[in-house]
PDB file of N, CA, C and O in Angstrom, chain B, residues numbered from 101:
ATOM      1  N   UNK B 101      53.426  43.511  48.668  1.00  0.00           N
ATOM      2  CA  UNK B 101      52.453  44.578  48.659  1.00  0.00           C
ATOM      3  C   UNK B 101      53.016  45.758  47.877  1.00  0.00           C
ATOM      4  O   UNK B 101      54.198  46.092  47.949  1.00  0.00           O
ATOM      5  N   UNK B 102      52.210  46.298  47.214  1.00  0.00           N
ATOM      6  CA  UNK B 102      52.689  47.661  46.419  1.00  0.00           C
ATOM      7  C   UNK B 102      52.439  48.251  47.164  1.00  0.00           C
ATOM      8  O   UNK B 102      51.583  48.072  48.030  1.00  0.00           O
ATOM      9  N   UNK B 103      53.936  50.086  46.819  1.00  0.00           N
ATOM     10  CA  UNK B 103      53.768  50.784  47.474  1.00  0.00           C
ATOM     11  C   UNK B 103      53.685  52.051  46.751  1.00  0.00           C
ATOM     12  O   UNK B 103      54.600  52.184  45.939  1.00  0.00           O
ATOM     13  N   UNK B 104      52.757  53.136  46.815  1.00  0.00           N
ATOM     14  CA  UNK B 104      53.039  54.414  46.227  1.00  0.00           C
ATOM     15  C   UNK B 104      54.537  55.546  46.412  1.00  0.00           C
ATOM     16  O   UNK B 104      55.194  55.305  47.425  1.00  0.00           O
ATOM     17  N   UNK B 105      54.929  56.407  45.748  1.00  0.00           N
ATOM     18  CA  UNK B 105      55.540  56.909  46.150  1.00  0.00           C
ATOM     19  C   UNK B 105      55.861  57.317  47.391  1.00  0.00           C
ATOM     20  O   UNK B 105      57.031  57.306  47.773  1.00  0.00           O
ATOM     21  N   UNK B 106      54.941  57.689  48.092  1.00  0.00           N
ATOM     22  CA  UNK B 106      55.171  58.419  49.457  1.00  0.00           C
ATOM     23  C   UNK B 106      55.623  56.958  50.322  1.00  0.00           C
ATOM     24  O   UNK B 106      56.276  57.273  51.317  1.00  0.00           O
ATOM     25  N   UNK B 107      55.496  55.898  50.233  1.00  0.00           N
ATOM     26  CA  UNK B 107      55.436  55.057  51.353  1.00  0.00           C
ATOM     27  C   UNK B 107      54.762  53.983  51.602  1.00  0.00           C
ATOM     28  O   UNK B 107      55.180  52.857  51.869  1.00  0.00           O
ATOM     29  N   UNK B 108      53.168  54.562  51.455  1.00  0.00           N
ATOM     30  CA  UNK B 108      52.219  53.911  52.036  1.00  0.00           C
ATOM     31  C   UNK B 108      51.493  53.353  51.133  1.00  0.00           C
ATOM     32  O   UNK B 108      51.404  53.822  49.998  1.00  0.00           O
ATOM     33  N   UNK B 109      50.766  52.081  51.588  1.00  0.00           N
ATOM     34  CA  UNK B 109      50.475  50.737  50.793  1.00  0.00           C
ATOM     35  C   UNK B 109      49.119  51.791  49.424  1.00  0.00           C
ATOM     36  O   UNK B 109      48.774  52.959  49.603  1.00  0.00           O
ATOM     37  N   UNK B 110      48.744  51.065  48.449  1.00  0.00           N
ATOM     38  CA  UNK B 110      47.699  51.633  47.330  1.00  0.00           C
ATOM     39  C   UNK B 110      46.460  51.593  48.525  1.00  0.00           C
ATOM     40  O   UNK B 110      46.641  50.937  49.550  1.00  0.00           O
ATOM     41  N   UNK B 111      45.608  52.104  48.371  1.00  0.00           N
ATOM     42  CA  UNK B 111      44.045  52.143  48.511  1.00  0.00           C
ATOM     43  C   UNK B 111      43.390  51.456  48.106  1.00  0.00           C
ATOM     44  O   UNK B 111      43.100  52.118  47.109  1.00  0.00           O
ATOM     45  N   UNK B 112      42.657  50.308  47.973  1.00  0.00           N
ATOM     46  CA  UNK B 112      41.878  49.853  47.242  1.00  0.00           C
ATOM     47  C   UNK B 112      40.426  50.350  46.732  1.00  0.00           C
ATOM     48  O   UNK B 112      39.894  51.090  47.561  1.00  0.00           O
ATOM     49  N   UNK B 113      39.695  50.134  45.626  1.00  0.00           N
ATOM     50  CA  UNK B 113      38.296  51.075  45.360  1.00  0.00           C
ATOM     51  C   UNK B 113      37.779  50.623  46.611  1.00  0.00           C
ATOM     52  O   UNK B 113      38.107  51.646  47.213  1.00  0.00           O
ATOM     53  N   UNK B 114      37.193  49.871  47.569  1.00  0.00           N
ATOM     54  CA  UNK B 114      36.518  50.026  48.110  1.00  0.00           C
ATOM     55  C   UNK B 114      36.411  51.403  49.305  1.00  0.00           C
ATOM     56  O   UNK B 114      35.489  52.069  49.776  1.00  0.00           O
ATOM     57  N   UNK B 115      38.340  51.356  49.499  1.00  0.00           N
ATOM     58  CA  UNK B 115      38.319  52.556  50.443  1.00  0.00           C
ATOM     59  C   UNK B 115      38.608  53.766  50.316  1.00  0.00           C
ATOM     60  O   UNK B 115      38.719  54.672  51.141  1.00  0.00           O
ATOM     61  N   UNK B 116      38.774  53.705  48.751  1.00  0.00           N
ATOM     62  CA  UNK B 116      38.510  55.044  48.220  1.00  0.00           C
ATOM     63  C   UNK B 116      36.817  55.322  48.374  1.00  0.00           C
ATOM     64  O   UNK B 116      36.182  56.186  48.978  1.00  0.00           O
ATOM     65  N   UNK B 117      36.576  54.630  47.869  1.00  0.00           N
ATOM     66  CA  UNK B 117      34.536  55.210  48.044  1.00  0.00           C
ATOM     67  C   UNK B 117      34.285  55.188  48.943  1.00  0.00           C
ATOM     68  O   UNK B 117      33.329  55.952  49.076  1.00  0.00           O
ATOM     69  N   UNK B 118      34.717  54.440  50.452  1.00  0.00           N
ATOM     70  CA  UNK B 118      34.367  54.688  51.721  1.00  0.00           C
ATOM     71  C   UNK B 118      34.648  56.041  51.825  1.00  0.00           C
ATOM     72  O   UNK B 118      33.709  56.699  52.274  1.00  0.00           O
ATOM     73  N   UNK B 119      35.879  56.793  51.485  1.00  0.00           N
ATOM     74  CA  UNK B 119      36.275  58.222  51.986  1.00  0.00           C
ATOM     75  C   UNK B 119      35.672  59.073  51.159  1.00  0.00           C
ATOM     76  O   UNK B 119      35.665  60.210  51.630  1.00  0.00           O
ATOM     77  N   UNK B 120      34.961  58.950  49.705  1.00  0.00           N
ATOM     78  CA  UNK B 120      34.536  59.941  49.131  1.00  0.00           C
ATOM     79  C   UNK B 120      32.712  59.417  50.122  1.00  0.00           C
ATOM     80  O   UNK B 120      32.098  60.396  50.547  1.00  0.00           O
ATOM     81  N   UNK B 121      32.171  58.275  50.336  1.00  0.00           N
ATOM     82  CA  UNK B 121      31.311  59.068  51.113  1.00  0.00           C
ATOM     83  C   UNK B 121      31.264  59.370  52.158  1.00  0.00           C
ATOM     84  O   UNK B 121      30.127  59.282  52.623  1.00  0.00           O
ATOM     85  N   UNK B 122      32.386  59.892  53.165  1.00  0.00           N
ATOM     86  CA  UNK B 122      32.588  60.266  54.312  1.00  0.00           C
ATOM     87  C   UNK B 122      32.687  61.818  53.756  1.00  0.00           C
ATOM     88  O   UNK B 122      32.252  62.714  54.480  1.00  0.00           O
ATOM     89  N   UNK B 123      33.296  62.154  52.389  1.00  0.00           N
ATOM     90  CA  UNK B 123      33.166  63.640  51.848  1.00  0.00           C
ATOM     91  C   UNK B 123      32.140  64.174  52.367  1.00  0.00           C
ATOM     92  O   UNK B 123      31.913  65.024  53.228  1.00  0.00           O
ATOM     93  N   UNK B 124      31.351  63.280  51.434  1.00  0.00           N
ATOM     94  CA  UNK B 124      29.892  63.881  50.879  1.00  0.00           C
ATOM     95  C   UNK B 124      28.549  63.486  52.289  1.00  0.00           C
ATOM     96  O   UNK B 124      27.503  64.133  52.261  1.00  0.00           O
ATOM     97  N   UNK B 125      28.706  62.704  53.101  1.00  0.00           N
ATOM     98  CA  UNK B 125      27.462  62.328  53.780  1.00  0.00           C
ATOM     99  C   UNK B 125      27.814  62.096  55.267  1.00  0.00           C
ATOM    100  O   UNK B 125      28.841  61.511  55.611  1.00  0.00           O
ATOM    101  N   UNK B 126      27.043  62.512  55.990  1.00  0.00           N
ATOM    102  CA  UNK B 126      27.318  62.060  57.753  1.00  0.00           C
ATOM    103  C   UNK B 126      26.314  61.330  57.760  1.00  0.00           C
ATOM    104  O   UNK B 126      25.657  60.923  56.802  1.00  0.00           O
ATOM    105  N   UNK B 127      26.126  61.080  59.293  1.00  0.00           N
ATOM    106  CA  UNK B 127      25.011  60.198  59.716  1.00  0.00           C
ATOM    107  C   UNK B 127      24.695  59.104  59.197  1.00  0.00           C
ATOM    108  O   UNK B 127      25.653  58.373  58.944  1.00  0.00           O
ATOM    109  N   UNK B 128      23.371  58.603  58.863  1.00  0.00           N
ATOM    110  CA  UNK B 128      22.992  57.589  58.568  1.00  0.00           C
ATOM    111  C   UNK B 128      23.178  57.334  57.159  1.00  0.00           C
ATOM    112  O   UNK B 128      23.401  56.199  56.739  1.00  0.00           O
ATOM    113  N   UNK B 129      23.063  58.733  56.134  1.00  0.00           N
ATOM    114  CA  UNK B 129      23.536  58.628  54.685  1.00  0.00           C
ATOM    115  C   UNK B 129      24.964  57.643  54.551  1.00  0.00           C
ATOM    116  O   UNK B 129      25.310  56.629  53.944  1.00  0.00           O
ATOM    117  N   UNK B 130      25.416  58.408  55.306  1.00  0.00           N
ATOM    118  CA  UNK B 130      27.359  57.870  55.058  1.00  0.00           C
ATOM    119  C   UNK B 130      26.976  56.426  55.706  1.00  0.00           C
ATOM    120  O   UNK B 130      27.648  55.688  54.988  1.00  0.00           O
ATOM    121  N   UNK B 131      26.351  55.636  56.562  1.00  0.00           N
ATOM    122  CA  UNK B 131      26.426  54.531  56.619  1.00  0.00           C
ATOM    123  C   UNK B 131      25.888  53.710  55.735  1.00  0.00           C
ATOM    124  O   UNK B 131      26.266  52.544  55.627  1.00  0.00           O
ATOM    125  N   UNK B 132      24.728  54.358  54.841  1.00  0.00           N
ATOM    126  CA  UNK B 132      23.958  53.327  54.230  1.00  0.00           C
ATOM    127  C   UNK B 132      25.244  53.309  52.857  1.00  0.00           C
ATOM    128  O   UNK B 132      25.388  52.289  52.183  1.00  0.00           O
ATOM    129  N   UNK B 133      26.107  54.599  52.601  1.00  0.00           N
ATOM    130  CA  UNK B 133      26.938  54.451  51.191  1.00  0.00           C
ATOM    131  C   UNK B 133      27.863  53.934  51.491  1.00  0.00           C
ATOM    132  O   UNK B 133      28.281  53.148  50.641  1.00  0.00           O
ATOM    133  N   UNK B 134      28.814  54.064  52.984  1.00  0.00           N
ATOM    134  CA  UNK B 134      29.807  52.950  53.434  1.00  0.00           C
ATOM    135  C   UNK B 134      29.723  51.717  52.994  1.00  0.00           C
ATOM    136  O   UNK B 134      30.699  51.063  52.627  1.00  0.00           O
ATOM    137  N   UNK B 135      28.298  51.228  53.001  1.00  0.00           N
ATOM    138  CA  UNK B 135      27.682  49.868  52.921  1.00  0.00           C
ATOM    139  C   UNK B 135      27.747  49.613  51.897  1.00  0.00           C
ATOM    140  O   UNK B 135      28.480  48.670  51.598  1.00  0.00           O
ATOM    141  N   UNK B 136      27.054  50.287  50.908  1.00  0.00           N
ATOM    142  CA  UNK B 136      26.816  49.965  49.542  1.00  0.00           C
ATOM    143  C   UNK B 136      28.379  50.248  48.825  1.00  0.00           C
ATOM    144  O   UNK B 136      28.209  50.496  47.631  1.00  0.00           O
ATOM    145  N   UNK B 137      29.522  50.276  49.123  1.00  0.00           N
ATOM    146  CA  UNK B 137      30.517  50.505  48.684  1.00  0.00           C
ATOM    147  C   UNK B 137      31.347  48.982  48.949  1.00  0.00           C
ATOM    148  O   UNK B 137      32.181  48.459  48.209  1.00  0.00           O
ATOM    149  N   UNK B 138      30.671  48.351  50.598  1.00  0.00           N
ATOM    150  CA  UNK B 138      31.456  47.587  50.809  1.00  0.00           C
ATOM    151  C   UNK B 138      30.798  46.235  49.713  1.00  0.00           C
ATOM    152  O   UNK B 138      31.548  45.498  49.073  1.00  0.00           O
ATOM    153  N   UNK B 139      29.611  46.156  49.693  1.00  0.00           N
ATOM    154  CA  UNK B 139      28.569  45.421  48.975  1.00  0.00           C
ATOM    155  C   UNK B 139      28.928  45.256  47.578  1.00  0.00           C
ATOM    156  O   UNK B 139      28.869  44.309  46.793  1.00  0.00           O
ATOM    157  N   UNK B 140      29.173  46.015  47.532  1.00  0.00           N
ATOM    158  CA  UNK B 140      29.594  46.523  45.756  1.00  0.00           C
ATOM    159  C   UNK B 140      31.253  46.668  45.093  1.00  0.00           C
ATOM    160  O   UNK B 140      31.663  46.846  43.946  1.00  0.00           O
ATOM    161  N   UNK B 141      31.790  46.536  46.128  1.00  0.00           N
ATOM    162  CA  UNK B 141      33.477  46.430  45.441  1.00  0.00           C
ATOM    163  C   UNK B 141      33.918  47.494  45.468  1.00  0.00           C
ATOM    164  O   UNK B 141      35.082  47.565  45.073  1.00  0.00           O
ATOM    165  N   UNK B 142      33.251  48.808  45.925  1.00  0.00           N
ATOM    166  CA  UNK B 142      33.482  49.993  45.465  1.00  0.00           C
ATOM    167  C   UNK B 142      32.957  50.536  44.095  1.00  0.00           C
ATOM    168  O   UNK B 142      33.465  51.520  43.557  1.00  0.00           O
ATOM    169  N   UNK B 143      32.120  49.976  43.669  1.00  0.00           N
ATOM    170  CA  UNK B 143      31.629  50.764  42.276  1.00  0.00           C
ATOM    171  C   UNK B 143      30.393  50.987  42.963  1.00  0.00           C
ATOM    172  O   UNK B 143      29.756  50.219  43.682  1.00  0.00           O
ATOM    173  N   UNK B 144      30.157  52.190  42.614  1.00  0.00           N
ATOM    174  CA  UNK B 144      28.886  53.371  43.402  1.00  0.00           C
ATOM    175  C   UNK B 144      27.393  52.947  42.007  1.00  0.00           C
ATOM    176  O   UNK B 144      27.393  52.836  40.781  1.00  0.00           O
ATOM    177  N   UNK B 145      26.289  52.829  43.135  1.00  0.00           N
ATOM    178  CA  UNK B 145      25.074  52.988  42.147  1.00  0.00           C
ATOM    179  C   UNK B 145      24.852  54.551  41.686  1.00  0.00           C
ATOM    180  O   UNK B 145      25.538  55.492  42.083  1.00  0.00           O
ATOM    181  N   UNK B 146      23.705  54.636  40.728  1.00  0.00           N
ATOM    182  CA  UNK B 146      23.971  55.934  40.080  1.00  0.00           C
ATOM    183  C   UNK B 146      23.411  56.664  41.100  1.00  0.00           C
ATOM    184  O   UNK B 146      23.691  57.860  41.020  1.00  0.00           O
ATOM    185  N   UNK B 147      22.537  56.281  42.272  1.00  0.00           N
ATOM    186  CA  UNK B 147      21.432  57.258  43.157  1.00  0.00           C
ATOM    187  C   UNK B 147      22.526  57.918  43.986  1.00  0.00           C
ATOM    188  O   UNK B 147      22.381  58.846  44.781  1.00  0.00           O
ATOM    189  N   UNK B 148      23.546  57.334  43.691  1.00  0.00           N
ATOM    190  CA  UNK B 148      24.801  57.718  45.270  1.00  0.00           C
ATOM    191  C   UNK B 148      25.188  58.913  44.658  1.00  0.00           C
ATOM    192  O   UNK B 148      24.983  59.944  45.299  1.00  0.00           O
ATOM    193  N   UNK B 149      25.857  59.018  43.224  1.00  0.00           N
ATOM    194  CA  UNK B 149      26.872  59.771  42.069  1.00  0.00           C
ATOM    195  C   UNK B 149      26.181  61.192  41.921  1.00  0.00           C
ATOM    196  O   UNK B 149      26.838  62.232  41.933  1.00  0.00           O
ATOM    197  N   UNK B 150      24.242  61.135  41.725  1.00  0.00           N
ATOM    198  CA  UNK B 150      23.493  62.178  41.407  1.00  0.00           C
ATOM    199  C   UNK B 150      24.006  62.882  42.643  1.00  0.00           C
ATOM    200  O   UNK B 150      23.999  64.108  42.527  1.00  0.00           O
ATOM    201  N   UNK B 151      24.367  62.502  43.582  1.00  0.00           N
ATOM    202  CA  UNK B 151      24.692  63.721  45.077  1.00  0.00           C
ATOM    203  C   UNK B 151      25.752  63.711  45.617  1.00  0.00           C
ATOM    204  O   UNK B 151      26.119  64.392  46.574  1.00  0.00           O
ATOM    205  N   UNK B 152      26.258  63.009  45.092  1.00  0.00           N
ATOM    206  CA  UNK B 152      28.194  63.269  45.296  1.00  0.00           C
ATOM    207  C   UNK B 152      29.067  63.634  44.356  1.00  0.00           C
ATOM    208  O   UNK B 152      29.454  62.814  43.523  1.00  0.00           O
ATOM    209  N   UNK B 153      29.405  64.648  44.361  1.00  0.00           N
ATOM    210  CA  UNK B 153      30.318  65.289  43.113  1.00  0.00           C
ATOM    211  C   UNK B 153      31.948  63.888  43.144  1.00  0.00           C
ATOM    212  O   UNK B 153      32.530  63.666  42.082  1.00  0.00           O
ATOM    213  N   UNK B 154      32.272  63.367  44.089  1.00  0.00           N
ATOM    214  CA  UNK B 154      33.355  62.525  44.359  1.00  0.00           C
ATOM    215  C   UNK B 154      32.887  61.267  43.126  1.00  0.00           C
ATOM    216  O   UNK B 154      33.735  60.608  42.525  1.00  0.00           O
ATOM    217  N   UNK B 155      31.659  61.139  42.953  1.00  0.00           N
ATOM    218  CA  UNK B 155      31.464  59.763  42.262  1.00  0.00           C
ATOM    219  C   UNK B 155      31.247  60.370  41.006  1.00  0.00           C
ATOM    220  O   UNK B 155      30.526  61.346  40.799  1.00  0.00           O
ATOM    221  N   UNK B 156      31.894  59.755  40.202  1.00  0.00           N
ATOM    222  CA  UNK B 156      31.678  60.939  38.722  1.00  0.00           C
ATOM    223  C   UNK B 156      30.618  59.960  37.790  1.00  0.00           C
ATOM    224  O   UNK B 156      30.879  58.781  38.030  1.00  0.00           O
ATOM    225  N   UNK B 157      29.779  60.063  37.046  1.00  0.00           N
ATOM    226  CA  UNK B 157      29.020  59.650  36.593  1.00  0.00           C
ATOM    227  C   UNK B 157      28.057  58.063  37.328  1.00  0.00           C
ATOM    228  O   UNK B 157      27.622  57.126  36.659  1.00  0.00           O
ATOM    229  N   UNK B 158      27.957  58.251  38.986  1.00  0.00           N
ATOM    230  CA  UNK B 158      27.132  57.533  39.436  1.00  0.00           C
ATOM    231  C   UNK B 158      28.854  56.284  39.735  1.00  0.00           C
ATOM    232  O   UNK B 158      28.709  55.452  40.631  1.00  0.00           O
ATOM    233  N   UNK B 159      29.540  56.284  39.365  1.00  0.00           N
ATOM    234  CA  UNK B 159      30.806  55.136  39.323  1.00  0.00           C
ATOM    235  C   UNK B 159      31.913  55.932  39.562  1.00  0.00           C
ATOM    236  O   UNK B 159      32.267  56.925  38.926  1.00  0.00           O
ATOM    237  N   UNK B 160      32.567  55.289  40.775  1.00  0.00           N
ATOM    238  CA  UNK B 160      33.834  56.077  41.002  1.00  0.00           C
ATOM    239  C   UNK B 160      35.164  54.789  40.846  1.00  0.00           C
ATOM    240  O   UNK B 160      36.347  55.104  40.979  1.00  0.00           O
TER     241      UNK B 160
END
């Protein structure tokens, strides 16, 4: 397993976009983009990106 400097194992995209939409959305938003992050590999549709500054051109 790779490790970053500090220690701890890489992130993978999916759980990076899980945490940028935990940034940006509570409630039911953040579950439906949790989803669509897990669905998707972590590459964000563009409807997610227009309202999350975390997803930079709709793809994070």
């Amino acid at each position: 397993m790779a490790y970053q400097n500090h220690g701890g194992p890489f992130m993978n995209q999916v759980d990076l976009c899980i945490l940028a939409c935990d940034a940006c959305y509570k409630g039911e938003s953040l579950l439906m983009c949790a989803n669509t992050c897990i669905r998707d590999g972590g590459k964000m549709a563009l409807k997610w990106g227009s309202t999350c500054q975390y997803f930079i051109n709709g793809r994070n």
